[in-house]
C-alpha positions in Angstrom: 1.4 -58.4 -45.2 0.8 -56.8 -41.6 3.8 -54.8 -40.3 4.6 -53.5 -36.8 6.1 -50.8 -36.0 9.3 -51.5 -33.8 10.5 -47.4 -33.2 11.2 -47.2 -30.0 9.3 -43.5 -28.1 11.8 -40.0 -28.0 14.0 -40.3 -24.7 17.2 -38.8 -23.8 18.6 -41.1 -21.0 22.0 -40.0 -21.2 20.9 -36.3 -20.4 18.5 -37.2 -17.8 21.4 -39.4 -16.2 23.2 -35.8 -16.7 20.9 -33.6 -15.2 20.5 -35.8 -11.9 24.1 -36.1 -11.7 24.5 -32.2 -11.9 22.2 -31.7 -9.1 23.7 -34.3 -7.1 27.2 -32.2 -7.1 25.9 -28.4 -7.5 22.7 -28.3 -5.1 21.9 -24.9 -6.9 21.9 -26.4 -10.1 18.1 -27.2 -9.5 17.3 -23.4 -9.3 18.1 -23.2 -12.9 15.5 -25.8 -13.7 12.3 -24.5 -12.7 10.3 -25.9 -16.2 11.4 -29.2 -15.6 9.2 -31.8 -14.0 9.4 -35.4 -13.1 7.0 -36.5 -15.8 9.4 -35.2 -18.2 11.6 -37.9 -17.8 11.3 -41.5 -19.6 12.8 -43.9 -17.1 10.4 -43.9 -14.4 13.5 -44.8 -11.6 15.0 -40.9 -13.1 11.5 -39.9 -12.3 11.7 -40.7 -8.6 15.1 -39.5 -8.1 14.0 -36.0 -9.6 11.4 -35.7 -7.4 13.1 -36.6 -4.7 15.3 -34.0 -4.9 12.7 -31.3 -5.4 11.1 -32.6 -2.2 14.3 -32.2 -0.2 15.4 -29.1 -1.7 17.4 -26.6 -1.2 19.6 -29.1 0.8 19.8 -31.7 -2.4 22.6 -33.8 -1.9 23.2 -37.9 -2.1 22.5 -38.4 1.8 19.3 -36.2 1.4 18.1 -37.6 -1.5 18.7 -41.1 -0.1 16.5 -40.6 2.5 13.7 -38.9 0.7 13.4 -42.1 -1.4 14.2 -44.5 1.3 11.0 -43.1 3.3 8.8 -43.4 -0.1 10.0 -47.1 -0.4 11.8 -46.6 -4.0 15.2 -46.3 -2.5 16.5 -50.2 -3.5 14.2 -50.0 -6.4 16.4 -47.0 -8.2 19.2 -49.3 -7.6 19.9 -47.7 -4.0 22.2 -45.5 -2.4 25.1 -46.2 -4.9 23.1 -45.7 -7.5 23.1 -41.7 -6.8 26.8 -42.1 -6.4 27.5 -43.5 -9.6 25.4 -40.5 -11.0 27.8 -38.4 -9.6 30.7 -40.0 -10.8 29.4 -40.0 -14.1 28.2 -36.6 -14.7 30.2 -34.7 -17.7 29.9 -31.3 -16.7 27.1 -30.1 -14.1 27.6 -26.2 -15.5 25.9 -27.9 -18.5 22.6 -28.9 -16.3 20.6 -26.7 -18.8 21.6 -27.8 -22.0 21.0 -31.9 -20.3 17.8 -30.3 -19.3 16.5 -28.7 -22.7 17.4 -32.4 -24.7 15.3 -33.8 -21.5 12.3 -32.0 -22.2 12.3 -31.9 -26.1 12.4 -35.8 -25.4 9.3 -35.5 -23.2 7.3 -32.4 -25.7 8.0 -35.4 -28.7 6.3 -37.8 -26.6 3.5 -36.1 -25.6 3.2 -35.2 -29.5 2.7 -38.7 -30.1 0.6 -39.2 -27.4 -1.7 -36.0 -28.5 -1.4 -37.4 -32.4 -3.3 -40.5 -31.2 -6.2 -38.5 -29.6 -6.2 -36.4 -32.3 -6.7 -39.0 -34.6 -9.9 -40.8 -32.3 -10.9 -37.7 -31.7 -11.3 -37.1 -35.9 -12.8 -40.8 -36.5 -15.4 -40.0 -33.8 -18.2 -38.4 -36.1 -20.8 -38.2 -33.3 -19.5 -34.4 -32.2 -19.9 -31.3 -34.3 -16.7 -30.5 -36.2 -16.6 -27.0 -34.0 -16.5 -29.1 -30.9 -14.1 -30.9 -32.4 -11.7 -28.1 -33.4 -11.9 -26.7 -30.1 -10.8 -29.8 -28.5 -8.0 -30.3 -30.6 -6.9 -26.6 -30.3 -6.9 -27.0 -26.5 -4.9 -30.5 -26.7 -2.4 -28.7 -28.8 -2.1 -25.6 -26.3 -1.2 -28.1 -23.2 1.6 -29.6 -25.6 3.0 -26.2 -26.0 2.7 -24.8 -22.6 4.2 -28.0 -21.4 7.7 -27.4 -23.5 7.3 -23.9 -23.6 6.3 -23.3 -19.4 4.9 -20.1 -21.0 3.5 -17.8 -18.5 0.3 -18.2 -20.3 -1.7 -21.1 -17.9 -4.3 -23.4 -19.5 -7.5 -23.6 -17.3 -6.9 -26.9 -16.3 -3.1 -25.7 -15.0 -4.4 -22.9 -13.3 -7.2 -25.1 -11.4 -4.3 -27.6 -10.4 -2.5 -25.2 -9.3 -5.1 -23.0 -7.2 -6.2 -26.2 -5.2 -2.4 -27.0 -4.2 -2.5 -23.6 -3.2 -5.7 -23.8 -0.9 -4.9 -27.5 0.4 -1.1 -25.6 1.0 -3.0 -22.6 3.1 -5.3 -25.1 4.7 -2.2 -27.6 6.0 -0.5 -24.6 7.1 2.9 -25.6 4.3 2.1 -21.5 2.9 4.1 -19.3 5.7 2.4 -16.2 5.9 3.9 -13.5 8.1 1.2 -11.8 10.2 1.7 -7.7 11.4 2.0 -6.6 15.2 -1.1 -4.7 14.9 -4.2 -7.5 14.7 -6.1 -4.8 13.3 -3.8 -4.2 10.3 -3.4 -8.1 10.0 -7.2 -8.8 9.8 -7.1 -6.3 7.0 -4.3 -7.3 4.7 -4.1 -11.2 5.8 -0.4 -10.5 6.1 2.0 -11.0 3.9 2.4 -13.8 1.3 5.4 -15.6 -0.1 6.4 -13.4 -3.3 4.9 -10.3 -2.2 6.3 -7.0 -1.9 5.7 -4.2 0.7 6.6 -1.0 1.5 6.9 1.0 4.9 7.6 4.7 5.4 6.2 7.7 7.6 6.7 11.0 9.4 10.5 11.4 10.4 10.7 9.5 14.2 7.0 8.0 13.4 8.5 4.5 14.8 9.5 3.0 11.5 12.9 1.7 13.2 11.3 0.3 15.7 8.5 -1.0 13.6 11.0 -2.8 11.6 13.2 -4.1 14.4 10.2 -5.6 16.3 9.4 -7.4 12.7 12.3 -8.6 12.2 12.0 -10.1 15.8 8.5 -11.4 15.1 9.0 -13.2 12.0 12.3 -15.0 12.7 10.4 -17.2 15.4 9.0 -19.1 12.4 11.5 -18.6 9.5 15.2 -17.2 9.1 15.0 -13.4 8.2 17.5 -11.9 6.3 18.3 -8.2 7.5 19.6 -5.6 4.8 20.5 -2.3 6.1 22.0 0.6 3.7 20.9 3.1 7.1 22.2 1.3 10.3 25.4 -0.6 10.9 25.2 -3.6 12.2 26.8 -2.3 15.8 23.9 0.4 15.8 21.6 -2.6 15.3 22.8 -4.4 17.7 22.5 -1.5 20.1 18.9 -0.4 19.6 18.3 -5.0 20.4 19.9 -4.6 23.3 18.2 -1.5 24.8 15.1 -3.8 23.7 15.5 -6.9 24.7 17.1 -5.6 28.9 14.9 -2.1 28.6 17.2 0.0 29.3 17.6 3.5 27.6 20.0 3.4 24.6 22.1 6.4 25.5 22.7 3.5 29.3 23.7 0.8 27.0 26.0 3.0 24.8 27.3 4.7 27.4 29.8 2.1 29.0 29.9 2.8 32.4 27.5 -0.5 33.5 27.4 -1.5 36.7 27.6 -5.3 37.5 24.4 -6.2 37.4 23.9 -3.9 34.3 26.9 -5.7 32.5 25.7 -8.9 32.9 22.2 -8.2 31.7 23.9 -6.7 29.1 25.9 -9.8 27.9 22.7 -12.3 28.7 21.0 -10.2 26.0 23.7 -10.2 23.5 24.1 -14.1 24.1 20.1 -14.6 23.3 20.3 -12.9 20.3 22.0 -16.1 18.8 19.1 -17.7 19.4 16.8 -15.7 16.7 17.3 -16.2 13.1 18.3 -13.2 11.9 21.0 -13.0 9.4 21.9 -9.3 9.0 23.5 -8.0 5.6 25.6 -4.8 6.4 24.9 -2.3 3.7 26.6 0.4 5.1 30.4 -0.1 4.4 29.7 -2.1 1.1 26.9 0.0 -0.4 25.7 -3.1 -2.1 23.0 -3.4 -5.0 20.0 -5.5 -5.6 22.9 -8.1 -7.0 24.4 -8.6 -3.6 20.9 -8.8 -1.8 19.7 -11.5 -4.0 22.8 -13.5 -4.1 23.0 -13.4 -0.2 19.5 -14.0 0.0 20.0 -17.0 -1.7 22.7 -18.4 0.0 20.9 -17.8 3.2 17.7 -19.8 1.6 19.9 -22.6 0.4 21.8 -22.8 3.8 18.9 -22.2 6.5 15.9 -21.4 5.0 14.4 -18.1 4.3 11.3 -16.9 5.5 11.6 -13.0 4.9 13.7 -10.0 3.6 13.7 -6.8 5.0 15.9 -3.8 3.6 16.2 -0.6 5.6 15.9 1.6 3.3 15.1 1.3 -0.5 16.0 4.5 -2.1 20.2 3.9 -0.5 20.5 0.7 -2.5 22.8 1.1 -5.1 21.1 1.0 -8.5 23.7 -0.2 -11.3 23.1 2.1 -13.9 24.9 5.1 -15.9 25.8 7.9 -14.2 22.9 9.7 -15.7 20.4 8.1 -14.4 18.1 10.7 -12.9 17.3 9.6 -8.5 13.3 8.6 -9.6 15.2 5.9 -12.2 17.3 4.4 -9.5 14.4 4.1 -7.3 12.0 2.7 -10.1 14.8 0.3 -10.9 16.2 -0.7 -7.5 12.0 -1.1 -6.8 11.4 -3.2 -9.6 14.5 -5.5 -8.8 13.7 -5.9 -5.5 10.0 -7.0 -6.4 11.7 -9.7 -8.9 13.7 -10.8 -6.0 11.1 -11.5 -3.9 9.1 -13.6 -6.5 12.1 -15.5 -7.5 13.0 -16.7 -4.1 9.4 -16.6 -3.1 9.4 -14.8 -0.3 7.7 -12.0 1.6 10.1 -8.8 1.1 9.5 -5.0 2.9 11.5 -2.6 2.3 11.7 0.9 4.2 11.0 3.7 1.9 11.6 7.8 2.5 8.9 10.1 1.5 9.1 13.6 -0.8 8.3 16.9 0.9 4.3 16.8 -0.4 3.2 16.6 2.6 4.4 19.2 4.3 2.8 21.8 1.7 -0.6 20.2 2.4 -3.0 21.7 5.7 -2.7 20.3 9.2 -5.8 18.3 8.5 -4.5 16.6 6.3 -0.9 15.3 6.6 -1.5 11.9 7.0 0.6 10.7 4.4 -0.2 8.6 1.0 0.8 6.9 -1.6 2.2 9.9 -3.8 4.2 11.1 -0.7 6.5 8.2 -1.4 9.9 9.5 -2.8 9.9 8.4 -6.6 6.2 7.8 -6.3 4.6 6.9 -10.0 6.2 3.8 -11.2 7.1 3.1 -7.1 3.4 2.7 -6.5 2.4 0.0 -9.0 5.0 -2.0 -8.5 4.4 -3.1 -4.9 1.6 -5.1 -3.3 0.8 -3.2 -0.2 2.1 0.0 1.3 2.0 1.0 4.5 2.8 4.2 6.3 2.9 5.5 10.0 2.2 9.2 11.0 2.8 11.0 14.3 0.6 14.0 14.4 2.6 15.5 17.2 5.3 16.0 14.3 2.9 18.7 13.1 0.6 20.2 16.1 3.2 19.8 18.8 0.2 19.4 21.1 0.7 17.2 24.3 -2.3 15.4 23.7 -1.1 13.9 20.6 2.3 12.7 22.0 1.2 9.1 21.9 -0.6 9.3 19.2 0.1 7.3 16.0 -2.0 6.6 12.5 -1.1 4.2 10.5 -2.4 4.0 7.1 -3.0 1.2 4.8 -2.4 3.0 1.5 -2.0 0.3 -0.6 -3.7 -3.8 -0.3 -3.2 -5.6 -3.5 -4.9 -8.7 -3.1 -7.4 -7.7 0.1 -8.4 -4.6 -1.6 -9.3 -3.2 1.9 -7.5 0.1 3.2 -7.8 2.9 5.9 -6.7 4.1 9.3 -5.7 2.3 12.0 -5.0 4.3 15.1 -2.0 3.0 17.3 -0.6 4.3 20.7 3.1 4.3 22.1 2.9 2.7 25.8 5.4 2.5 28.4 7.9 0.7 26.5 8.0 2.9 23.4 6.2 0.2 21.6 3.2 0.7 18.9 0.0 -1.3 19.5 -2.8 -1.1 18.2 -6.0 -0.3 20.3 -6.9 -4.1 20.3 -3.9 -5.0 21.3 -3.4 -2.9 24.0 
């Protein structure tokens, strides 16, 4: 007597019905997802609508996600646009989205063990390869099926290859922003900056690293919203040193009050432009704010606008929350370290302004250009970012005339390119750095 097996495959409907619904009503319930894919649902309709709402994200909502399936044709196949409301309507608790999510993927890991047990046993039956080349086969089969419940850090080969040709077709399509310097040379050398990364600026005292930053800021938020942290400059101060940029007038003219006509109305056109860039600024100065706040309004600013950069001015005068014993190189090493997990989370470039230690003045004329252990809480500071950069004004130390519009900027630190040196830089006319190709 033949029997069949009628058992039905591991799925948890009800919870994938539960996690869609949850990120139907809390957006930012998808952040708290990040193992979960659309193959780890069982309905295949549940497997559309998840991916749906990845593609659209941050701004996941029913109108968005609508859309998104109506332009992939799938839209009156999930049952349409009422479908996602009736998700909504039945969702328990979306503050639950990652318990739903765990009975999701323990469905899925159950299937795939099923799936793997079959191989397995073909892969036993089939006496033709060497038991060793069988083992190995088996062992690799088994550490997918982990690493696909687990999303352990540790990639398989075959992950890692999937994942470094999205990342070349990504740079190739232009879909991977990467912000470029002001300085072509410095660009060519480094390749910019990449999501995730984290740099660090400093230099001499009045080396330009204000400026430097302001003219970043302006740069990069032609492409993508920047968010602005200052724990140095209020956001009036700011707004001050734009203005005396963007009409060219001195600051002390534009502070001073007594415009003329013309003046005023330059004045205003300037400040009414400035709506125009996307620049979100985050005033550090009457709050004192931690990593906390900058992450949390970093986010908010990425899930309302997009986010294409972060740029705090300056590291070692955010607040590190920890015990009042904390010695300053603990802070630093700890507000550093944050701020390199924030820009990895959020996946975006972040630079942050750093002060330097008095090293360098103890060192010979010759040799002031400053370096990586200049860096105030240098040790654990320098292996924690990707790329350092620093700017020096030699006129600082030889008050020579000759070397008033001098500048050196040194790439002390390229993670990924490897490549560092000196690139020499000039102040023109407009108190601007270039470098000497971009002159």
């Amino acid at each position: 007597m033949t029997t069949t097996s009628t058992r039905q495959p591991p799925m948890a409907i009800e919870a994938e019905l539960a996690v869609l619904g949850s990120i139907l009503c809390d957006s930012e319930a998808i952040d708290d997802l990040a193992g979960l894919q659309p193959s780890d649902f069982h309905a295949e309709v549940h497997q559309w609508i998840y991916a749906a709402c990845l593609a659209v994200r941050p701004g996941v909502n029913e109108i968005t996600v609508a859309h998104e399936l109506k332009c992939q044709d799938k839209l009156d196949a999930i049952g349409g646009a009422g479908k996602l409301s009736e998700l909504v309507a039945q969702t328990p608790d979306p503050f639950h989205v990652k318990h739903y999510a765990k009975l999701v993927k323990e469905a899925a890991c159950r299937r795939r063990m099923l799936q793997q047990a079959g191989q397995l046993a073909r892969l036993a039956y089939d006496e033709s390869k060497p038991i060793p080349e069988t083992i190995q086969t088996a062992q690799v089969a088994l550490l997918n099926l982990a690493a696909s419940y687990s999303n352990s850090a540790v990639l398989t080969p075959a992950e890692r290859s999937k994942r470094m040709m999205e990342r070349y077709i990504a740079i190739r399509e232009g879909h991977m922003p990467v912000l470029g310097w002001p300085f072509p040379l410095l660009t060519e050398a480094s390749s910019g900056l990449y999501p995730g990364e984290y740099w660090i600026l400093s230099g001499d005292t009045g080396s330009g690293k204000t400026t430097l930053v302001d003219r970043l800021a302006t740069d990069w938020c032609r492409s993508n919203p920047v968010l602005y942290c200052s724990t140095e400059m209020n956001w009036e101060s700011i707004g001050d040193r734009q203005i005396s940029d963007l009409t060219g007038k001195p600051m002390r003219a534009v502070r001073a009050g007594n415009y003329s006509d013309q003046a005023f109305d330059e004045i205003l056109a300037a400040a009414d432009s400035v709506e125009q860039q996307q620049i979100y600024f985050l005033d550090l100065t009457r709050s004192a704010g931690g990593v906390n706040d900058i992450r949390a309004h970093a986010k908010a600013v990425q899930a309302a606008y997009g986010l294409g950069a972060i740029i705090v001015d300056y590291l070692q005068e955010v607040r590190a929350q920890m015990g009042p014993r904390a010695t300053a190189y603990e802070k630093t090493t700890h507000v550093s370290l944050q701020l390199r997990e924030t820009a990895r989370e959020l996946n975006v470039p972040l630079l942050a302004v750093s002060s330097m230690n008095r090293g360098q003045r103890g060192r010979a004329e010759s040799n002031k250009v400053p370096q990586l252990s200049d860096l105030r809480g240098s040790g654990d500071l320098e292996f924690q970012i990707d790329g350092c950069i620093f700017l020096h004004r030699p006129s600082y130390f030889t008050h020579k005339t000759e070397d008033e519009h001098k500048v050196i900027l040194n790439l002390a630190k390229n993670r990924a390119e490897g490549t560092t040196g000196l690139i020499n830089l000039v102040w023109n006319k407009n108190e601007r750095l270039h470098d000497q190709a971009d002159r």
